[in-house]
Residue frames relative to the residue before (quaternion, step in Angstrom):
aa qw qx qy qz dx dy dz
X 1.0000 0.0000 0.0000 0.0000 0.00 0.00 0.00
X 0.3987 -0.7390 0.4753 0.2626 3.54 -0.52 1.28
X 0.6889 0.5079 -0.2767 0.4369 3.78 -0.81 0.49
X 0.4986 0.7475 -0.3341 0.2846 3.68 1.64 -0.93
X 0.1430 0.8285 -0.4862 -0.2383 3.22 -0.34 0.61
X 0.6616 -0.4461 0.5768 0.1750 3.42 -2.30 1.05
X 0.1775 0.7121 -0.6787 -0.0290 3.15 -1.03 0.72
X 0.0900 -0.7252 0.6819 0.0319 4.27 -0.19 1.29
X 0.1328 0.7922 -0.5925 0.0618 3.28 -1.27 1.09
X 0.1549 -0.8176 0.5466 0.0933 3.60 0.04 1.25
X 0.1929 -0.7222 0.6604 0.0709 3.16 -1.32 0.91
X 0.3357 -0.6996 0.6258 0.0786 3.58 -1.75 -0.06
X 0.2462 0.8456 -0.4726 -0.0316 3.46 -0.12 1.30
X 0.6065 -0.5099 0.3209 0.5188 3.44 -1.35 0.29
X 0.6200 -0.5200 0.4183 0.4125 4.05 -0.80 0.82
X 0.7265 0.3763 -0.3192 0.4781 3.76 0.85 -1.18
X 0.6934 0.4296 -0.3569 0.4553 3.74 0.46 -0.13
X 0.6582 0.6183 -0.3611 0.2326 3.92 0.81 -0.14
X 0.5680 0.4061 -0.4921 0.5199 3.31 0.94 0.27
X 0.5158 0.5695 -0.3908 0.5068 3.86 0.69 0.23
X 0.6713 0.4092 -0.2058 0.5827 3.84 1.00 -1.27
X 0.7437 0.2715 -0.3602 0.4933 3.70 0.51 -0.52
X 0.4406 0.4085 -0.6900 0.4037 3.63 0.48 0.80
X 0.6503 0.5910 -0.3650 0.3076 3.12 0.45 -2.16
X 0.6504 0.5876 -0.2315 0.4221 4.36 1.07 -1.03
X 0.6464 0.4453 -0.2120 0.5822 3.60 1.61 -1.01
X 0.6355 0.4577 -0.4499 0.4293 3.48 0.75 -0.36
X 0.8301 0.3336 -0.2923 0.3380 3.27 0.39 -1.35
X 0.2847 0.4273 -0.6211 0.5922 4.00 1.65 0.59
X 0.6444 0.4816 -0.4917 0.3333 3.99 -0.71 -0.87
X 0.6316 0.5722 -0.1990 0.4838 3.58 0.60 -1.12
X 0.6925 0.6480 -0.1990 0.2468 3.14 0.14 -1.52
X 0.8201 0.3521 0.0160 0.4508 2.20 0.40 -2.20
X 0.6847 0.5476 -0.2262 0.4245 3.79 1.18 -0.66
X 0.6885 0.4935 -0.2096 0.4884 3.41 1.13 -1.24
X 0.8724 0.2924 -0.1577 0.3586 3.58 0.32 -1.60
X 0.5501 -0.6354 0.4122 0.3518 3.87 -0.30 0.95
X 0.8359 0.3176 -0.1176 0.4320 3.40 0.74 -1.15
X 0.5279 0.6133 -0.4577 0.3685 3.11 0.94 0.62
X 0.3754 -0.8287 0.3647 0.1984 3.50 0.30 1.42
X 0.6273 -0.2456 0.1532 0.7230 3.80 1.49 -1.34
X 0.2743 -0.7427 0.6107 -0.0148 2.76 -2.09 0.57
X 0.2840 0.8503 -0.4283 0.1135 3.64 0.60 1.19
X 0.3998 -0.6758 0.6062 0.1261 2.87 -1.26 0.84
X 0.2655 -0.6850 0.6668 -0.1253 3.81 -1.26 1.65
X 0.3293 0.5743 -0.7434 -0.0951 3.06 -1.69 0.93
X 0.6191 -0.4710 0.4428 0.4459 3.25 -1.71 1.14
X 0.6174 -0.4117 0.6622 0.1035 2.45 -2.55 0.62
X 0.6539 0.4284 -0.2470 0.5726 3.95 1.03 -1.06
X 0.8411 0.2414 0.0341 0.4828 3.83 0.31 -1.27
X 0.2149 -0.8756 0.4150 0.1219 3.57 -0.14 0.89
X 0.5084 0.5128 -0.3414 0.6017 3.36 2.03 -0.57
X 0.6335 0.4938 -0.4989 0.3254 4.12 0.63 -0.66
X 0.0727 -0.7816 0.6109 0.1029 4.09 -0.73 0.87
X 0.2911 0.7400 -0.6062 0.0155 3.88 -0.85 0.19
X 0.7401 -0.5068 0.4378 -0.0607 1.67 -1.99 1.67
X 0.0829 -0.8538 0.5119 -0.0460 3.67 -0.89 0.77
X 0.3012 0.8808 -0.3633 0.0373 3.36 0.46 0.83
X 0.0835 -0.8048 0.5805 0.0915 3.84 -0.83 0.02
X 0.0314 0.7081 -0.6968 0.1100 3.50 -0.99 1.58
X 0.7561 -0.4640 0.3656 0.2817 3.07 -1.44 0.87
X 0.6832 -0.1884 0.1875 0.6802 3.70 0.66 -0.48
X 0.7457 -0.5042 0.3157 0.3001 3.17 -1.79 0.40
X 0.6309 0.5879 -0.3070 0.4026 3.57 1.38 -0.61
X 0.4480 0.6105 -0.3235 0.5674 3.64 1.69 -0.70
X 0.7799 0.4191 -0.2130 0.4133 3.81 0.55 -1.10
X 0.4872 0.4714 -0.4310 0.5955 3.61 1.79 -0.14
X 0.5284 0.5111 -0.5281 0.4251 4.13 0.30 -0.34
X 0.8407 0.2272 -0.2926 0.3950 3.42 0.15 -1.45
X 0.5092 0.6158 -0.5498 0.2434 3.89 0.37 0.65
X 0.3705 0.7231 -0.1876 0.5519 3.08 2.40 -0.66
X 0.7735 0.4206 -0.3902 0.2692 3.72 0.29 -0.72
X 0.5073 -0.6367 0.3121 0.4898 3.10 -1.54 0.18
X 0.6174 0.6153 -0.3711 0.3202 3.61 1.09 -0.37
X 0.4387 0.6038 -0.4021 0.5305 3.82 2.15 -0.24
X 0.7657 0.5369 -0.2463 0.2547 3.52 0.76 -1.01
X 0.6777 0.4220 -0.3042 0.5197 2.94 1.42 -0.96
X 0.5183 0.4564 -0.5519 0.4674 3.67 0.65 0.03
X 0.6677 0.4947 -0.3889 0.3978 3.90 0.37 -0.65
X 0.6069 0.5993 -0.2179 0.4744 3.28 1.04 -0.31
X 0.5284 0.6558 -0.1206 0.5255 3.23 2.09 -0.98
X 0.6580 0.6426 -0.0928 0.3815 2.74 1.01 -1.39
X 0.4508 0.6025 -0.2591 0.6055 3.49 1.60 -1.01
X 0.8772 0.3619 -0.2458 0.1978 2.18 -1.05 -2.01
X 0.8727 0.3309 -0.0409 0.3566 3.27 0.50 -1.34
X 0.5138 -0.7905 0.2096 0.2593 3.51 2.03 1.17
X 0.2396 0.7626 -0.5785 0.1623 3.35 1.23 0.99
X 0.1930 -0.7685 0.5961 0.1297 3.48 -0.79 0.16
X 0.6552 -0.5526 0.5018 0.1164 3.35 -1.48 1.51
X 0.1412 0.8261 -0.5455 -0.0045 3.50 -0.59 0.75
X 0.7285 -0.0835 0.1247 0.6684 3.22 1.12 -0.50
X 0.0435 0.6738 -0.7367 0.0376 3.34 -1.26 1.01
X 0.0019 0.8210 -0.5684 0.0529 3.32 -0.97 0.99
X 0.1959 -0.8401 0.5058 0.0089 3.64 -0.68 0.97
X 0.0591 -0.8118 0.5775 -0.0629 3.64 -0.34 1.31
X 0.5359 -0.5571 0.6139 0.1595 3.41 -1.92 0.66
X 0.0793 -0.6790 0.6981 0.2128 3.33 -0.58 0.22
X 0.1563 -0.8105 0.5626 0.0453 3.48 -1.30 1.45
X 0.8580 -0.2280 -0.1024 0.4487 3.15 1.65 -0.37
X 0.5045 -0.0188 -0.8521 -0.1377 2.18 -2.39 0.00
C-alpha cells in the first residue's frame, strides 16, 4: 500500500535484562498488532551477530495511525520498559513506502 509508513528501530539491551525486554517487545507486537486497525505488522528481531541488538519492525497505514499507537496503554508500558530495564536507542528510522 503506497503511503505505508515503516518504522525500523534498533535497540540495545543489557544481556541480564533481555529475556524480560523481549517479553516486554512481544507484548507490545501482541497488542499492536491485535488492538490497533492500522497497524499493518509488528515484528520483533534479534541479530544473529549481537544477541542484546533487538529491532523493531513496524508498518502503519500513514504516519498519523503511528501517532495513535504512541498513545496506547500497551505502547506505554513498553516505553516505560524501555527505562527501567536500560535499553538504549540506536537507531530509529522511518520510511515511505513508494511502491507497489
Amino acid at each position: 500500500m503506497a503511503g505505508e509508513l515503516t518504522v525500523i528501530a534498533e535497540l540495545s539491551i543489557p544481556p541480564e535484562n533481555r529475556g524480560k525486554f523481549l517479553e516486554m517487545c512481544a507484548y507490545d507486537s501482541k497488542h499492536s498488532n491485535a488492538d490497533e486497525l492500522d497497524c499493518h505488522s509488528f515484528d520483533v528481531m534479534t541479530s544473529n551477530e549481537d544477541p542484546n541488538l533487538i529491532v523493531l519492525v513496524e508498518t502503519y497505514r500513514d504516519q498519523a495511525a503511528f501517532d495513535v499507537h504512541l498513545k496506547t496503554p500497551h505502547f506505554q508500558k513498553f516505553a516505560e520498559a524501555v527505562k527501567t530495564l536500560g535499553a538504549k536507542e540506536n537507531n530509529v528510522r522511518f520510511f515511505t513506502r513508494t511502491a507497489p
